[in-house]
BAFI-3210 file (N, C-alpha, C; in Angstrom, 3 decimals, decimal comma, padded with zeros to 6 digits):
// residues 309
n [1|2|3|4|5|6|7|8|9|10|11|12|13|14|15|16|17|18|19|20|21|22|23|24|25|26|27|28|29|30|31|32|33|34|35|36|37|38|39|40|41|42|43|44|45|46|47|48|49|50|51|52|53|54|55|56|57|58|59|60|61|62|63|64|65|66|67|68|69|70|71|72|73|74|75|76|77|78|79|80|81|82|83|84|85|86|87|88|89|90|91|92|93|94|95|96|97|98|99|100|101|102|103|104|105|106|107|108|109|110|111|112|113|114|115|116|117|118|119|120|121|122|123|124|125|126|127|128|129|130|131|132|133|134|135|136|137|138|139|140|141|142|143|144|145|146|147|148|149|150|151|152|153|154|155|156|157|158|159|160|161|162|163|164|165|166|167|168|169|170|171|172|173|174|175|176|177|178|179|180|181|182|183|184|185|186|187|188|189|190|191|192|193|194|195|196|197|198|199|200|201|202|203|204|205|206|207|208|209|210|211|212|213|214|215|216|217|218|219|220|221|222|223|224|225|226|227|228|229|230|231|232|233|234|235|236|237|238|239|240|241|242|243|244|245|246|247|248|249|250|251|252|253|254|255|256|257|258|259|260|261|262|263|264|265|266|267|268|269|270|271|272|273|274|275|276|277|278|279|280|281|282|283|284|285|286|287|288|289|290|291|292|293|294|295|296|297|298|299|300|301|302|303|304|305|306|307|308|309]
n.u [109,091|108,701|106,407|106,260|107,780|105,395|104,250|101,714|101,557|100,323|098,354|095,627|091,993|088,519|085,579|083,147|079,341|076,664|073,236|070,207|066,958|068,389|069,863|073,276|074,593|076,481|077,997|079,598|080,407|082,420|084,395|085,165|086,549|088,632|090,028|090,424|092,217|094,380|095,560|095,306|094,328|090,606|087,565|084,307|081,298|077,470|075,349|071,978|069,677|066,905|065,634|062,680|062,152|061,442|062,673|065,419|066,294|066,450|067,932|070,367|070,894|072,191|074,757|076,111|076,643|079,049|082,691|084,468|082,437|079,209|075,567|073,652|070,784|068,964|066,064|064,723|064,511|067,178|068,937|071,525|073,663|073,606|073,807|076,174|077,795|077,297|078,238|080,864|081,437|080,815|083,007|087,027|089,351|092,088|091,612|088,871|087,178|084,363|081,669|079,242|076,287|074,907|076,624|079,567|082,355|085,592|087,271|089,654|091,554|090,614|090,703|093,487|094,565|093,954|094,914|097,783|097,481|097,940|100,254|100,839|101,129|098,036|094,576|092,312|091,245|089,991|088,452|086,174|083,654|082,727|081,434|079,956|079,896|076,724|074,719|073,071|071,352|070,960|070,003|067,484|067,760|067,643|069,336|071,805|072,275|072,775|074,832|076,649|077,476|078,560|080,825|083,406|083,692|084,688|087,249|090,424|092,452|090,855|089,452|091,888|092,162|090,617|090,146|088,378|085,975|085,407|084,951|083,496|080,882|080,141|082,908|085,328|088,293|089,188|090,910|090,223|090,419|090,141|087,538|086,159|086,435|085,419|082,850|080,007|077,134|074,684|072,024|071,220|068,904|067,477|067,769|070,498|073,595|074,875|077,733|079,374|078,687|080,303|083,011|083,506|083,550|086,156|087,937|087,821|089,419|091,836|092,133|093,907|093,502|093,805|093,148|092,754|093,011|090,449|088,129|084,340|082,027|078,827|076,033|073,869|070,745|068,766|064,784|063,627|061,326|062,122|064,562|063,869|062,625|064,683|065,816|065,017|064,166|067,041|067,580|066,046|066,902|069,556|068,490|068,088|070,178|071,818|072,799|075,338|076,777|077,291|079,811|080,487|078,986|077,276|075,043|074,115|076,316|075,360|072,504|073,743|074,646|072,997|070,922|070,187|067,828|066,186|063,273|062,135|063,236|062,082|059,247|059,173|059,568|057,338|055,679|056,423|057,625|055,982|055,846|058,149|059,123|057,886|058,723|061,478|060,280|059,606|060,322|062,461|064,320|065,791|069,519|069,861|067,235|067,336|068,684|067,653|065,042|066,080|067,361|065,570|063,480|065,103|065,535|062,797|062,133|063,079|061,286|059,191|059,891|059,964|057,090|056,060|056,785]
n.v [037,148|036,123|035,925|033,428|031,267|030,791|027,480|027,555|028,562|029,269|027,110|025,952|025,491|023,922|024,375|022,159|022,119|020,273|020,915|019,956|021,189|022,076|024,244|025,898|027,928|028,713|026,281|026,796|029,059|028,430|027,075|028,827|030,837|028,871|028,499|030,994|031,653|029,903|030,833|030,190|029,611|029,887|029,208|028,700|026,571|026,782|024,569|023,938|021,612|021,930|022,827|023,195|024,126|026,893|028,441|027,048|028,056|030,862|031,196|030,378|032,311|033,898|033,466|034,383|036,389|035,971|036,442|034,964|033,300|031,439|030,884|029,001|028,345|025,690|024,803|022,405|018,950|017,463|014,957|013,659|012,591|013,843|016,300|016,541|016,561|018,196|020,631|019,893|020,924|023,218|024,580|025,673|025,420|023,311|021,172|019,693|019,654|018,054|018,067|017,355|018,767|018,896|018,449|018,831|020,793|019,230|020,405|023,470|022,898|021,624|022,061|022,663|019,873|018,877|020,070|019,845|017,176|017,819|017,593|015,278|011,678|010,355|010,502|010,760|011,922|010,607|011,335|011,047|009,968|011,263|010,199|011,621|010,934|010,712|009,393|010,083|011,732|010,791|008,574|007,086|007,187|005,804|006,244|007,209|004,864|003,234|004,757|004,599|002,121|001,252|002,477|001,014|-000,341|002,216|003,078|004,139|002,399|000,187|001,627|001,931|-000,854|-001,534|-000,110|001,329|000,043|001,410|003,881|007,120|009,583|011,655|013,383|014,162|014,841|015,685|015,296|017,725|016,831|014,037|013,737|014,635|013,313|011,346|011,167|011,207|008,953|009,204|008,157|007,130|008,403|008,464|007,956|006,855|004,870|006,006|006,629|004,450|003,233|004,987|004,868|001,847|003,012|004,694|002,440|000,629|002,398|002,953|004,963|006,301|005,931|007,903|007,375|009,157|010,345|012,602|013,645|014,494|015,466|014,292|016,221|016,207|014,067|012,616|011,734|008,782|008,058|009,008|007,738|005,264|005,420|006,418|004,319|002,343|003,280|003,325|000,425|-000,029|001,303|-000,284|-002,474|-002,069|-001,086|-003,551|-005,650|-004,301|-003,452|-005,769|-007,318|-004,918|-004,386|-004,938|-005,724|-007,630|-009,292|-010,693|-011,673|-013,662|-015,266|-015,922|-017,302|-019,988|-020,005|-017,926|-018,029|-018,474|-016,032|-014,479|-014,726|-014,574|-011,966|-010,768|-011,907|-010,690|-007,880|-005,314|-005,500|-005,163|-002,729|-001,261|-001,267|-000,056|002,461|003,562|004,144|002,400|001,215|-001,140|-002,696|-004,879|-005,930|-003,850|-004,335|-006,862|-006,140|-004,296|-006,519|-008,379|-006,812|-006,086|-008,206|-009,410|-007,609|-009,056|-011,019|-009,710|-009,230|-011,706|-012,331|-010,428|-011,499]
n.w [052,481|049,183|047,031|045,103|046,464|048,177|049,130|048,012|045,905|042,487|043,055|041,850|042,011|041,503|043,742|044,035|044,592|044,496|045,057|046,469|047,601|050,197|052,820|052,023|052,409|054,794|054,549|052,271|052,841|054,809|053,412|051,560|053,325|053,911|051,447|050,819|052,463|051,884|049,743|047,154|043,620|042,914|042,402|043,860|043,469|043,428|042,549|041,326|041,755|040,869|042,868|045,603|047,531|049,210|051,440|051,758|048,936|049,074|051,442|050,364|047,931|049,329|048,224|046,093|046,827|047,979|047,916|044,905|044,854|043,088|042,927|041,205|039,737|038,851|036,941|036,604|038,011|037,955|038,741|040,418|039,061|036,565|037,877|038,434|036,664|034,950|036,642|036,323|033,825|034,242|035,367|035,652|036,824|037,188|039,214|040,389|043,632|044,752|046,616|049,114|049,839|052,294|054,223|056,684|058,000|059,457|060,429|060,042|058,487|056,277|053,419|053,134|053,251|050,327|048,830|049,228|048,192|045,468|044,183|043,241|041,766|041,621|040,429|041,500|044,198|047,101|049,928|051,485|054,292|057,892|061,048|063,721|066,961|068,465|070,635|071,988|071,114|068,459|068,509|068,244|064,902|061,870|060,150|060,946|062,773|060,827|059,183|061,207|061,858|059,243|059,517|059,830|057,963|056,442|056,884|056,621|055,943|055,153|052,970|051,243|050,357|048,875|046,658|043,948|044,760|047,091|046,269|047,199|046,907|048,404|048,700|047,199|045,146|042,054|039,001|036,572|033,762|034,099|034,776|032,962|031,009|031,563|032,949|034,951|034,997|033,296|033,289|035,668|037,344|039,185|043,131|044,179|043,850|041,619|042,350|042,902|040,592|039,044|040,479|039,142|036,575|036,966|037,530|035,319|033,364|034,076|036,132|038,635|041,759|045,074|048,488|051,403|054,638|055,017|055,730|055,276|058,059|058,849|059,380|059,650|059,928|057,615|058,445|059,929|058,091|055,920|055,321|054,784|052,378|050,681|050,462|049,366|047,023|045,876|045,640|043,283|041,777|041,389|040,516|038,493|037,054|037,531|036,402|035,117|037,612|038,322|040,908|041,722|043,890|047,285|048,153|045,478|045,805|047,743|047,125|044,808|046,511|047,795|046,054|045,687|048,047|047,406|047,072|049,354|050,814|049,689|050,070|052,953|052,734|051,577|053,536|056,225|055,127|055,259|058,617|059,381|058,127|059,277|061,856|061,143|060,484|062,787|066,035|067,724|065,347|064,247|062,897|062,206|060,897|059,077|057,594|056,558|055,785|052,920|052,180|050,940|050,137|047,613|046,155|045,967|044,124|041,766|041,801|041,127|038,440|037,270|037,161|035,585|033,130]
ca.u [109,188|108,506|105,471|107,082|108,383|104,136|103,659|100,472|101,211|099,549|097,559|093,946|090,830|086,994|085,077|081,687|078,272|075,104|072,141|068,607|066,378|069,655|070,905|074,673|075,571|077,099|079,456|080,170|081,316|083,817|085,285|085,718|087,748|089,914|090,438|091,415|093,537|095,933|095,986|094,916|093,228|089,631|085,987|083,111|080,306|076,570|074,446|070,606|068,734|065,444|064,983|061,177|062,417|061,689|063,927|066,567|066,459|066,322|069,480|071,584|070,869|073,267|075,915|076,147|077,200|080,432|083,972|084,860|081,528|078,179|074,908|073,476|069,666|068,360|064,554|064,080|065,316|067,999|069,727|072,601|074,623|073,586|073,893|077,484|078,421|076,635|079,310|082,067|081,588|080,783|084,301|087,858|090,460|092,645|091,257|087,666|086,507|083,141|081,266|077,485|075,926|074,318|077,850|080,561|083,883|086,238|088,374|090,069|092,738|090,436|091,534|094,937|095,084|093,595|096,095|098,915|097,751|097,628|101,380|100,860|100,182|096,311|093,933|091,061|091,440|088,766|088,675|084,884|082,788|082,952|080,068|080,260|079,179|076,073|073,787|071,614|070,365|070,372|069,451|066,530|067,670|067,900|070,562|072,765|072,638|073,627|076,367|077,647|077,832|079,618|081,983|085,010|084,650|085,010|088,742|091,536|092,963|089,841|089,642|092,938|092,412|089,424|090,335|087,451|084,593|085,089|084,908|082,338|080,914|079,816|083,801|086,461|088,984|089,335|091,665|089,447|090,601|089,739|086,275|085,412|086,613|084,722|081,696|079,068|076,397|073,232|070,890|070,924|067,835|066,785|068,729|071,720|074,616|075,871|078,997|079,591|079,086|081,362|084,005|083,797|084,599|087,394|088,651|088,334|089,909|092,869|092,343|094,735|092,443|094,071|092,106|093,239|091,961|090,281|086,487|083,441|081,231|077,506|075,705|072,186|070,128|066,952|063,983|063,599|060,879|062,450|065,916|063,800|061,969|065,384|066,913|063,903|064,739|068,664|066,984|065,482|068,379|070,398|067,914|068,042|071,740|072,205|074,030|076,709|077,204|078,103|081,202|080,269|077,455|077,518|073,856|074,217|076,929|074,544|071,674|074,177|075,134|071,620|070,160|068,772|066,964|065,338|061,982|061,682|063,664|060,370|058,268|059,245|059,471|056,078|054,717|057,030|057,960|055,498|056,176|059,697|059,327|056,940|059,734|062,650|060,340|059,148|061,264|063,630|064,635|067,414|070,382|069,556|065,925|067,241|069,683|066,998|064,296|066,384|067,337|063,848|063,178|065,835|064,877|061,006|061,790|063,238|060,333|058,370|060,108|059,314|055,665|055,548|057,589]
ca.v [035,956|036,529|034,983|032,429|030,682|030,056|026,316|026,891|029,216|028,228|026,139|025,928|024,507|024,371|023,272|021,947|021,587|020,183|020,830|019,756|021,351|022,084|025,257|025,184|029,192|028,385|025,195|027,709|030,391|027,931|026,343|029,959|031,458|028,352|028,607|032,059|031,895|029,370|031,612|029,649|030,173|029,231|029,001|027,672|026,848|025,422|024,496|024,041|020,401|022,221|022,670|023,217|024,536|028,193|028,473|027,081|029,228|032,195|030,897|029,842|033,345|034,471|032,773|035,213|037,922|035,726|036,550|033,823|031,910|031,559|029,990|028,605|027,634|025,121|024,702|021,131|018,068|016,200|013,659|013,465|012,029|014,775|017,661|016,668|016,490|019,838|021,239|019,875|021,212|024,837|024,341|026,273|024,800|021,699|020,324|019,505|019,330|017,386|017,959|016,824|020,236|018,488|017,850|020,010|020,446|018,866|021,941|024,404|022,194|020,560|022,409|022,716|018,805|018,627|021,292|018,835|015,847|018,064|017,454|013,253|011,197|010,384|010,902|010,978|011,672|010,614|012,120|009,773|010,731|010,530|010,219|012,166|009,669|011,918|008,827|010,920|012,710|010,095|006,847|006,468|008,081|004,701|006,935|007,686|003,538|002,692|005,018|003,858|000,473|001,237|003,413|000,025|-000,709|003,402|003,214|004,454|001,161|-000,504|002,092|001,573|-002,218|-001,653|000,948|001,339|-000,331|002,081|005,418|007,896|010,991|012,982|014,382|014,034|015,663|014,869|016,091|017,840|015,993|012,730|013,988|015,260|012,014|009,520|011,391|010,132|007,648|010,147|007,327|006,760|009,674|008,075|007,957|005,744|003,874|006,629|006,749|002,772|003,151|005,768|003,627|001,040|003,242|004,881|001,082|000,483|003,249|003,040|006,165|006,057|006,694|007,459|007,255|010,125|010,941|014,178|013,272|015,584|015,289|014,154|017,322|016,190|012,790|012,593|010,990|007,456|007,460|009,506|007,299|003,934|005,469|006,874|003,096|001,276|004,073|002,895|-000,621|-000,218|001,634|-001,337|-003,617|-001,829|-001,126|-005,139|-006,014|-003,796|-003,438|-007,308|-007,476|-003,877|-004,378|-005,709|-007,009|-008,403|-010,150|-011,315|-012,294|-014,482|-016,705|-016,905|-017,550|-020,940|-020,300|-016,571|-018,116|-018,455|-014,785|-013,386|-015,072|-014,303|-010,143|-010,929|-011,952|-009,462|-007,202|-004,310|-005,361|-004,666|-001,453|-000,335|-000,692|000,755|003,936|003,840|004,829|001,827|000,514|-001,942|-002,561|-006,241|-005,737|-003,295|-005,479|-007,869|-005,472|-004,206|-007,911|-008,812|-005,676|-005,893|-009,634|-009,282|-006,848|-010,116|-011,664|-008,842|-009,211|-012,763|-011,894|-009,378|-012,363]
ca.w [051,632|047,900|046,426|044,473|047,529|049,228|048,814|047,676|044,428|041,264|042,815|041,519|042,719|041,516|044,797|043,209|045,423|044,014|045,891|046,136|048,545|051,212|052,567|052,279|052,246|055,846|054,386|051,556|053,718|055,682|052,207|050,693|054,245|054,142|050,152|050,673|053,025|051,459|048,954|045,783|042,526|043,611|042,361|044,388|042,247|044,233|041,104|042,657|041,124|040,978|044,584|045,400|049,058|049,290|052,814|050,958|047,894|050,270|051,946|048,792|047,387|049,682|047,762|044,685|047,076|048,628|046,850|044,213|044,886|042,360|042,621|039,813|039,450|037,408|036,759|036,988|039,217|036,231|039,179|041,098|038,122|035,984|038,249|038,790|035,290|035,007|037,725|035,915|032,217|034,384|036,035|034,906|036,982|036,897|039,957|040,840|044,501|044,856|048,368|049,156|050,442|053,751|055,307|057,653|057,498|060,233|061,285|059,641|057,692|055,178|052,231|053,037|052,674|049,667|048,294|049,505|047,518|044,534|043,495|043,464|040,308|041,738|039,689|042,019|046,117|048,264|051,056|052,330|055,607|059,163|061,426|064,796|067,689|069,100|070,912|073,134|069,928|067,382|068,862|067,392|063,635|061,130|058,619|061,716|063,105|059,297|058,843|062,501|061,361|058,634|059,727|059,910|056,406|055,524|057,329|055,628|055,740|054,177|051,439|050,101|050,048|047,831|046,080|043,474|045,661|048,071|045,955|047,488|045,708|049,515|049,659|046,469|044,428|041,169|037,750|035,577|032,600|034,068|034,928|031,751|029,863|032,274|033,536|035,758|034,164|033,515|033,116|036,628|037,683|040,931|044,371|044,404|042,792|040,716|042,744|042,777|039,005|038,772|040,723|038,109|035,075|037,091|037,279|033,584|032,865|035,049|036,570|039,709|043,327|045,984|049,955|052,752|056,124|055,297|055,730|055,994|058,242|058,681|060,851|060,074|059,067|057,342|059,020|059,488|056,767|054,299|054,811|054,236|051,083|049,846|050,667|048,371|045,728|045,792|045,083|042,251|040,852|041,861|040,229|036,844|036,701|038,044|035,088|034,963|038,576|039,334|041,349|043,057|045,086|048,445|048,339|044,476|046,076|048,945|046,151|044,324|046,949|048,767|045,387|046,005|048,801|047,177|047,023|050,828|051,160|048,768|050,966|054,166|052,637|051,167|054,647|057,191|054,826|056,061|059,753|059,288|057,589|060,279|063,145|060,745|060,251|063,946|066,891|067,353|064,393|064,306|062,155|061,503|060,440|057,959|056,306|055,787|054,801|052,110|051,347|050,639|049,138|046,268|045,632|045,463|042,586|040,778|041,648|040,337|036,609|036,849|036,906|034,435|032,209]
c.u [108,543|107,496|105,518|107,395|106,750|104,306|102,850|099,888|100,762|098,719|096,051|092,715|089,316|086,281|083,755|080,775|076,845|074,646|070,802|067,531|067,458|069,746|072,186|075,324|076,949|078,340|080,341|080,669|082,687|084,888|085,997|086,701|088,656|090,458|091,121|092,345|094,646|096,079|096,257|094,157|091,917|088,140|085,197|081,772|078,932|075,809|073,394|070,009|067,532|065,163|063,524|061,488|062,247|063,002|065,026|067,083|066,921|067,805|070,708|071,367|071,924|075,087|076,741|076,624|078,533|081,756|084,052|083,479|080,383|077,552|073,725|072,148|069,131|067,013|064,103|065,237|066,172|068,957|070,761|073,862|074,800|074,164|075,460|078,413|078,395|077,983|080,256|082,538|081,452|082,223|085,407|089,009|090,839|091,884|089,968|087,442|085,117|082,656|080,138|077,440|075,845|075,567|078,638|081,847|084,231|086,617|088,838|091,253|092,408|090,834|092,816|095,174|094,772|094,709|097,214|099,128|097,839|099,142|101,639|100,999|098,606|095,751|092,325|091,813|090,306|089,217|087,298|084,754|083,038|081,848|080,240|079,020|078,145|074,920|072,681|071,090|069,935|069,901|068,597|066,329|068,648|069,152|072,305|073,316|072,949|074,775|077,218|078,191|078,440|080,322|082,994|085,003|085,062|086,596|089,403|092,031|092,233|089,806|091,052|093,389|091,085|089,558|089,121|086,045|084,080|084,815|082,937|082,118|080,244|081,429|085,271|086,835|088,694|090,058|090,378|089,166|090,050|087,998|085,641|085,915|085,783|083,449|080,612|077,876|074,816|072,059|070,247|070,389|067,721|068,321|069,734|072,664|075,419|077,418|079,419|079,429|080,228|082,820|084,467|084,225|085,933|088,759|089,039|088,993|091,188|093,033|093,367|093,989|093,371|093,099|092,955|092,223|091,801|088,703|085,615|082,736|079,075|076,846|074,386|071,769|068,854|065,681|063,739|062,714|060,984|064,073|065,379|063,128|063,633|066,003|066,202|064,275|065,912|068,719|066,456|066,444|069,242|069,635|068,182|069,128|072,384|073,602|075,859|077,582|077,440|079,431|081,396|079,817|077,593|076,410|073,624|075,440|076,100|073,844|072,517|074,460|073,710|070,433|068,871|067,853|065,956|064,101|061,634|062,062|062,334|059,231|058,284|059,267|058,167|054,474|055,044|057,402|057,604|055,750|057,310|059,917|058,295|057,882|060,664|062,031|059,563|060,450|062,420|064,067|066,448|067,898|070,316|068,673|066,546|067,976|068,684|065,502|065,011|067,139|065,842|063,490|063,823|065,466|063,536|061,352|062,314|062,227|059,185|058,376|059,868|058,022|055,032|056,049|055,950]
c.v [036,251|034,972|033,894|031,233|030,456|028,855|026,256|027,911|028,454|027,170|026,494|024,808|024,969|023,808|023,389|021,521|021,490|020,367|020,649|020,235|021,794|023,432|025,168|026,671|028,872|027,400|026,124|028,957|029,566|027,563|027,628|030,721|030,234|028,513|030,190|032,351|031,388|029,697|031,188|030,604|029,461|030,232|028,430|027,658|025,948|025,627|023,728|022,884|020,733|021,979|023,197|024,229|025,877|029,250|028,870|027,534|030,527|032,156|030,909|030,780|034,189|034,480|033,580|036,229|037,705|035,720|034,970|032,714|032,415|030,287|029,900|027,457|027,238|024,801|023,246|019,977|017,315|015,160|013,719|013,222|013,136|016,274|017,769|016,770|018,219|021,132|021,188|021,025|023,048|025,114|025,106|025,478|023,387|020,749|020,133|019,088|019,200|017,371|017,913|018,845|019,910|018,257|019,247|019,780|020,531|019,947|022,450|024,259|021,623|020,747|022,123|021,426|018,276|019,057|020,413|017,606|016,618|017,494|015,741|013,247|010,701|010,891|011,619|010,495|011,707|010,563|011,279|011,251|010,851|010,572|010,866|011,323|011,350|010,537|008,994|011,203|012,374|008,943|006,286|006,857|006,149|004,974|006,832|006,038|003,016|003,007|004,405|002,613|000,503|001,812|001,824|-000,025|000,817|003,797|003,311|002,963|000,329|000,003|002,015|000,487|-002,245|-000,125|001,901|001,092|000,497|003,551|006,086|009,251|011,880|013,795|013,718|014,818|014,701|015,718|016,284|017,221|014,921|012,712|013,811|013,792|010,914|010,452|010,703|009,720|008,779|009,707|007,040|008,305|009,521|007,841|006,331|005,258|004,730|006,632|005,232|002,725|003,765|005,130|002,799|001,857|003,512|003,333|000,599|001,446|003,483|004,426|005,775|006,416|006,416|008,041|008,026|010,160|012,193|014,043|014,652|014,730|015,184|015,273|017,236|014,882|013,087|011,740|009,480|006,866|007,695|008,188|005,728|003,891|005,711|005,311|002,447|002,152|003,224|001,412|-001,184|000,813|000,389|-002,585|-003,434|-001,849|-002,765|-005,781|-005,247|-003,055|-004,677|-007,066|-005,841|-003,360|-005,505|-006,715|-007,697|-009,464|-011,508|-012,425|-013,499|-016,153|-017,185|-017,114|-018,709|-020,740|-018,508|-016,560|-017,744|-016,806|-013,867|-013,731|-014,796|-012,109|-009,993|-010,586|-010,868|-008,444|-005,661|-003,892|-004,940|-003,487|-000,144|000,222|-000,195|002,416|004,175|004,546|003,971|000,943|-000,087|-002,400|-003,947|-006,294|-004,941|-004,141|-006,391|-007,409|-005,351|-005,130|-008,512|-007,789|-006,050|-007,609|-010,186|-008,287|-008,044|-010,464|-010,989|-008,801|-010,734|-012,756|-011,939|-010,326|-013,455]
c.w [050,285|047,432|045,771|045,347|048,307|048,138|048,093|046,010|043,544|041,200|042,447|041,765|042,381|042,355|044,319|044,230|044,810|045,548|046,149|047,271|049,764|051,331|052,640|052,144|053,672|055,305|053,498|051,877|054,576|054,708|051,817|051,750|054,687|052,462|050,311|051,362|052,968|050,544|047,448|044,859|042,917|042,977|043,188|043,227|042,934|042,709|041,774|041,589|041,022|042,188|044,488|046,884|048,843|050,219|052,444|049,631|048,698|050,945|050,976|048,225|047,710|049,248|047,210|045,336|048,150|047,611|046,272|043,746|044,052|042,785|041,654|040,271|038,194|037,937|036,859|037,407|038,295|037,153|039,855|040,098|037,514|036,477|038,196|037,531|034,875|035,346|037,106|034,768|032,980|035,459|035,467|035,438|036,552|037,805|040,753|042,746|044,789|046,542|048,361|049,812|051,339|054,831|055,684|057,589|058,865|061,460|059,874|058,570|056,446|053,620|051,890|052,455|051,585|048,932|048,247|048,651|045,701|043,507|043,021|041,977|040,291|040,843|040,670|043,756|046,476|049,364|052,302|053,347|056,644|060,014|063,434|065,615|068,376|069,401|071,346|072,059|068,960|066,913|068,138|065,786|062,495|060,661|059,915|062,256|061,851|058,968|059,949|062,074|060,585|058,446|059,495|058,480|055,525|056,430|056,829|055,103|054,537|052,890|050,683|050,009|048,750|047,207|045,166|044,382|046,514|048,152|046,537|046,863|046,814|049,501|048,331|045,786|043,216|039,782|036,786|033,953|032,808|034,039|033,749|030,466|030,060|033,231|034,125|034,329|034,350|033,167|034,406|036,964|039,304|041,982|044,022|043,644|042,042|041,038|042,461|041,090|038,222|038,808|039,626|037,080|035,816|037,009|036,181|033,193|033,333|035,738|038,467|040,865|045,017|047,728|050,800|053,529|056,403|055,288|055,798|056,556|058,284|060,043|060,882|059,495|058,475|058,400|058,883|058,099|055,682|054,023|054,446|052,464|050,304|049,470|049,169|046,845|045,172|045,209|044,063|041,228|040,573|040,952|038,591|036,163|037,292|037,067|034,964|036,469|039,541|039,775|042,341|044,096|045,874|047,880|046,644|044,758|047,273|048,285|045,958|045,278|047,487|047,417|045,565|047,212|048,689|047,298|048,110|051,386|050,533|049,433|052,045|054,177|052,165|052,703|055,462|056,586|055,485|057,274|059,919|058,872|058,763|061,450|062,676|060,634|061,324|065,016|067,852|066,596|064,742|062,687|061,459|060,997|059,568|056,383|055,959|055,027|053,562|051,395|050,033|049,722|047,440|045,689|045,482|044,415|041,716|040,538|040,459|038,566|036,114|036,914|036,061|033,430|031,437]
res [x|x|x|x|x|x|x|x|x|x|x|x|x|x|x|x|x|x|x|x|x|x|x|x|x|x|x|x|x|x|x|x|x|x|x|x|x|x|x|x|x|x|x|x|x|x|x|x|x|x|x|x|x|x|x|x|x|x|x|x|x|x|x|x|x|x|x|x|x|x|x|x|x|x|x|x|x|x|x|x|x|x|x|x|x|x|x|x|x|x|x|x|x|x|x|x|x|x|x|x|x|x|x|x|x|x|x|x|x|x|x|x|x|x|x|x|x|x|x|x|x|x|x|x|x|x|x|x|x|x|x|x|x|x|x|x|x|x|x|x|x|x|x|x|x|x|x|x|x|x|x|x|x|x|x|x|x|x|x|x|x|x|x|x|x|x|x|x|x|x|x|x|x|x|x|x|x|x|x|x|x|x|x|x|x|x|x|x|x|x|x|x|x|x|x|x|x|x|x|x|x|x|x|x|x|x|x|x|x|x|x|x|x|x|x|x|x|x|x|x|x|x|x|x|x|x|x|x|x|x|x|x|x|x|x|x|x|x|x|x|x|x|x|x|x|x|x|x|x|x|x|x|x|x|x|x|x|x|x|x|x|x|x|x|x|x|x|x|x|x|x|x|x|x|x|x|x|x|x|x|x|x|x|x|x|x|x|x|x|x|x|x|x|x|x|x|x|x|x|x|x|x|x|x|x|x|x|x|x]
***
């Protein structure tokens, strides 16, 4: 069969991995023997957020000596928003693939279907997460009873009723042009929202998004008390960017309606707040206690600017 005639000529692909502290030579060895074997043009590129991790330096060194792939250390921590912008502008192809480092790939197909959506008019494919049921092992892991729970609204179905709302930045494609016109928001430093901000420009902008069932998976959680510090982080992102993330945020949707009765919600996180944060970063934290910790949470920082007022 004459080269001309593979499906998958001319196609090109830059698969981009920030990383902060992570090893990810292992994900980057599975991406680069399915990229080469459908026989693309292909970069991998991990670009390092100022990791502090020695381990994982040590690991991610190994990168620099896999065909096609480079890793790329930077000296200090510049954000999630930033790093990804970073990735882009050090990019060549047409088509950006975005992957968290901490996640796994499905099987052996996940490229290929990426490759497939390349011929569309999309502008941006998300591809989202999936969460592998493992109860014996993660019963008592807060990150793992959060994503469970919201596994229904990350359903194919769901994401292409919310098209925007539902953009995630652990697992997407995206046209390098569009990237580089509408870049992430590099104000946002601290954990959270950048993707949900992102969402929104792609909306103003009419960028076209379309939702497939090509997920990565989640192969590890953080600790219950790093995933309630990262949550309170995401909060005070959420509090600062408030303004220009009305209409994208679940719990600014929450706020709005339980406005009148916020006093008693600051009071009741005032009094239980601690107790509640004691059993989410103990050993069974529940899924209702978190929703209302991080209720309370994000609405005592109102309180907090009425204070300082």
């Amino acid at each position: 069969m004459l080269l001309t005639e593979n499906i998958y000529d001319k196609k090109q692909l830059s698969i981009l991995l920030p990383t902060h502290n992570d090893a990810c030579d292992h994900l980057v060895e599975c991406l680069q023997r399915q990229a080469d074997k459908a026989g693309i043009d292909y970069e991998i590129i991990v670009a390092d957020d100022g990791s502090t991790d020695e381990n994982a330096i040590h690991s991610n060194n190994r990168i620099n000596d896999i065909p096609h792939c480079s890793y790329v250390k930077r000296g200090i921590n510049t954000g999630r928003a930033a790093i990804r912008n970073f990735l882009a502008g050090s990019s060549k192809y047409e088509w950006l693939l975005f992957i968290d480092c901490d996640m796994a790939l499905p099987d052996e197909h996940f490229i290929d279907r990426y490759i497939q959506e390349m011929d569309g008019d999309a502008d941006v494919i998300d591809g989202h997460t999936m969460v592998v049921e493992d109860d014996d092992r993660w019963k008592g892991n807060l990150r793992y009873i959060n994503e469970r729970a919201a596994a229904p609204r990350h359903a194919i179905e769901m994401r292409q009723n919310t098209p925007y709302h539902s953009f995630a930045t652990a697992n997407f494609m995206i046209r390098r042009q569009t990237m580089c016109a509408h870049s992430f928001d590099e104000r946002i430093r601290l954990y959270g929202y950048e993707d949900v901000l992102f969402g929104k420009e792609l909306s103003i902008c009419g960028a076209k998004i379309k939702h497939i069932d090509n997920p990565v998976m989640f192969k590890d959680y953080e600790t219950n008390a790093s995933f309630v510090a990262k949550t309170e982080e995401s909060m005070r992102t959420l509090h600062r960017f408030r303004d220009v993330l009305r209409g994208f945020s679940r719990i600014l949707d929450t706020e709005r309606k339980l406005r009148h009765i916020a006093p008693a919600i600051r009071l009741w996180h005032k009094l239980f707040g601690r107790a509640e944060r004691r059993i989410l970063i103990g050993r069974h934290p529940k899924i209702a206690i978190f929703n209302i910790y991080r209720l309370g949470y994000y609405m005592s920082l109102n309180n907090k600017d009425d204070n300082d007022n």
